[in-house]
N, C-alpha and C positions, 0 to 999 in steps of 0.2 A: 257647646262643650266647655268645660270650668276647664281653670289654668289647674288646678288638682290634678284633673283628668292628664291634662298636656303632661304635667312635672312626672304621671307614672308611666306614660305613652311614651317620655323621652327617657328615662333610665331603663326600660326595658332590653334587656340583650336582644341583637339581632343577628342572623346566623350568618356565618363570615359570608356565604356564596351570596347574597342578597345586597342589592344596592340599599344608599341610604332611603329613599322616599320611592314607590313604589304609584302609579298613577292611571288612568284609563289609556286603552290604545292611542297612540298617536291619530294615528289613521281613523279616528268616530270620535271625534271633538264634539261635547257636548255644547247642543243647540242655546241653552238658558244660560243663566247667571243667579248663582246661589250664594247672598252673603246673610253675615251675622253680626250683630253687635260683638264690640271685643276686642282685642290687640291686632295692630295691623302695623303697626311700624316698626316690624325686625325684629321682634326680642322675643325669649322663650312663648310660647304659646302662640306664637301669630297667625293671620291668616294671608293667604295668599293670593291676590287679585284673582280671575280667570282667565282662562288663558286664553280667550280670543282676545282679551285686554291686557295683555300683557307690555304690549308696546304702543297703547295706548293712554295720554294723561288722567290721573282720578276726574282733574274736572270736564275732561268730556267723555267719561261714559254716560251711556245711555239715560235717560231718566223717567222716560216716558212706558207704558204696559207692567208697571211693578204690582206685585201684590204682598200683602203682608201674612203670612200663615202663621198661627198661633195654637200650640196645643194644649188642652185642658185633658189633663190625665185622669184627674176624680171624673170627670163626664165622661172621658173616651170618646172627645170631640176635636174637630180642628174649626177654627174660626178664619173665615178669608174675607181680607177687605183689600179693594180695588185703591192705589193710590193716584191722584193727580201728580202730573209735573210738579207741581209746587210741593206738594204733599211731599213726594221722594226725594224733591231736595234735599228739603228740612229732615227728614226724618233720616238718612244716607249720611248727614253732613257732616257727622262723625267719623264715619268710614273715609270718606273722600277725603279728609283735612290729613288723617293719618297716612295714608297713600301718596299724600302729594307731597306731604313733610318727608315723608322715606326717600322718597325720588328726588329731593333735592328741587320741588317746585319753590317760586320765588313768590313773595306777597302772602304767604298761608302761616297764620301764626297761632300753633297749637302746640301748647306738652304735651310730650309723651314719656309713658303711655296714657291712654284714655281709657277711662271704666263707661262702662255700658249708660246710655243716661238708665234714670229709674223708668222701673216700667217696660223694657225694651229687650231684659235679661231673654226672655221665651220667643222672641220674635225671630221671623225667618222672612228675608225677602227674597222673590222668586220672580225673573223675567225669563219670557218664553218669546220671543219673536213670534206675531202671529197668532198671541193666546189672549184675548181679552177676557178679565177674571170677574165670576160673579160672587159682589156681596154674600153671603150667610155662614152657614155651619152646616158641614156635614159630620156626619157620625164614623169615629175609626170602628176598626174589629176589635174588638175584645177578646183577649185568648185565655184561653184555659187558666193559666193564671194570672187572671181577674184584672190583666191592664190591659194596655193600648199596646206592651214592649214585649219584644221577643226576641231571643237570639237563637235563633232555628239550629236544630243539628245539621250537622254538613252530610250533602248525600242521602237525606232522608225527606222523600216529598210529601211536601203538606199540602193536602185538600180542604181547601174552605168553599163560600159562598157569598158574592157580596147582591143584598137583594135576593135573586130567586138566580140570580148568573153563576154557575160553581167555575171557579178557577182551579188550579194547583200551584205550586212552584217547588224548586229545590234550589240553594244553595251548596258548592262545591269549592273545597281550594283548588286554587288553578295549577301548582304549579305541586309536582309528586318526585318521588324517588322512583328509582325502577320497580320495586318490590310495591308499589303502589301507594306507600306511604305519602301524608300530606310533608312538604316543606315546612310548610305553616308561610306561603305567601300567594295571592294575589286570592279576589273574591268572585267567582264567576255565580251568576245566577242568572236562573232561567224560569218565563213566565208561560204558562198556558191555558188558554182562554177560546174560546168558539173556533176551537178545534185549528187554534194558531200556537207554534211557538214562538217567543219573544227571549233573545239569549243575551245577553252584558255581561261588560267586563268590570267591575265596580272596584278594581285595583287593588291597592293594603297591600297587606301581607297573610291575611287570610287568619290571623288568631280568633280574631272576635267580628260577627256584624251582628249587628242589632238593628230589627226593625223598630223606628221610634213610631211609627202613624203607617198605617195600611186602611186607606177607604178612598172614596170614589171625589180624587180633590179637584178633577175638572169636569168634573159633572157630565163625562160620558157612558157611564153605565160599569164601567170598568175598574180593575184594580186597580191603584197610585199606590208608591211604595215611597218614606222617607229612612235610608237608611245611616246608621254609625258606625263605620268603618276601621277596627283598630290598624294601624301601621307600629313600626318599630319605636321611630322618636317620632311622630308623625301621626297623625288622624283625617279621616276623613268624613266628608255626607254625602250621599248621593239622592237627586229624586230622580224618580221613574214616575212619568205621565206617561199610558197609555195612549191619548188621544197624539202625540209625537213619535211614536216608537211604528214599525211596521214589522212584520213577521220575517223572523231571521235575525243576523246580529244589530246590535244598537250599541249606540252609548245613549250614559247614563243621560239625563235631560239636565240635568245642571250636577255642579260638583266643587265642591268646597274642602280645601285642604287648609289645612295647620300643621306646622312642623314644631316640635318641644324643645329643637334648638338648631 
């Protein structure tokens, strides 16, 4: 997400009944770890550790099971590459120096803020406990109009197909007036597939989600969803893997927030 995006995520009015940041259930803490190149130490546009890492130091999160997801929107592809230890170091060590600098770690000497190195702006790193990733590329869905993005209407289910497997889904806002009107907060959506339903709570405030990538990103036959979640001053992403979700409620498999101040 560009800090553009952040500066109009954060001037946007938000309705007095609504808190400032808006986030998944407490109670279905998402399993992964979903970061991004980009501001992390405090200041408009940042991002936000995870929250199983919250009170844990930048230099010992995890380093080991990352992969690197890359979308190519002219192909309407994602590109996955498996990293080593060493590999996530290096490539993370921008993230972690900014994390450890906010926190007041000792010995880490870095300005801030930090811009993206070159190359890294499209990168998504994604750990799943338990998920080892295969090298290649797979193929997103291409929608009707002619990308990989969509911001679906609310309440209105779409049928596709990925392969010969048909799925559907709907997105809804979660939270209404009496006479049924949306608030305009929180993003609930629901997936269904070989006659399962799959429900989340993908938080916000319910104005805007955008599918950025919908295809088959761990290669179990099934839908993967990458979405962008607007909030008030505040943004989010969520993925949804399939092969982690089970029928009924979920949280999202990883989730990444930025606040615009």
């Amino acid at each position: 997400m560009t800090l553009a995006r952040f500066l109009r995520l954060a001037t946007a009015a938000a309705p007095a009944v609504l808190a400032t940041m808006a986030t998944p259930a407490a109670d279905l803490q998402p399993p992964g770890a979903l970061l991004h190149q980009g501001e992390w130490g405090g200041d408009i546009g940042t991002y936000h550790p995870p929250d199983a890492w919250q009170n844990l130091p930048a230099q010992r999160w995890p380093m080991d099971g990352w992969g690197v997801l890359v979308i190519d929107p002219a192909r309407a592809t994602l590109t996955i590459t498996p990293l080593s230890v060493a590999a996530a170091q290096r490539r993370l060590k921008p993230i972690v120096d900014q994390v450890a600098v906010a926190a007041g770690a000792q010995g880490v000497d870095v300005e801030l803020p930090h811009s993206p190195p070159a190359g890294t702006e499209n990168d998504w790193y994604l750990r799943v406990p338990g998920l080892v990733w295969r090298a290649g590329t797979v193929p997103l869905h291409r929608f009707k109009n002619g990308t990989a993005e969509l911001a679906p209407e609310f309440d209105r289910r779409i049928q596709l197909t990925l392969g010969d497997r048909p799925f559907a889904f709907t997105l809804q806002n979660g939270h209404r007036t009496a006479d049924g009107r949306p608030y305009g907060a929180g993003v609930q959506f629901r997936l269904e597939v070989d006659g399962q339903r799959y429900d989340y709570d993908l938080g916000g405030y319910g104005w805007e989600a955008r599918i950025l990538a919908l295809g088959d990103f761990d290669r179990d036959g099934k839908p993967d969803f990458l979405f962008d979640i607007a909030g008030s001053n505040s943004g989010h992403h969520a993925v949804l893997l399939s092969s982690v979700a089970r029928p009924g409620r979920n949280p999202p498999t990883a989730y990444l927030t930025a606040t615009g101040c």
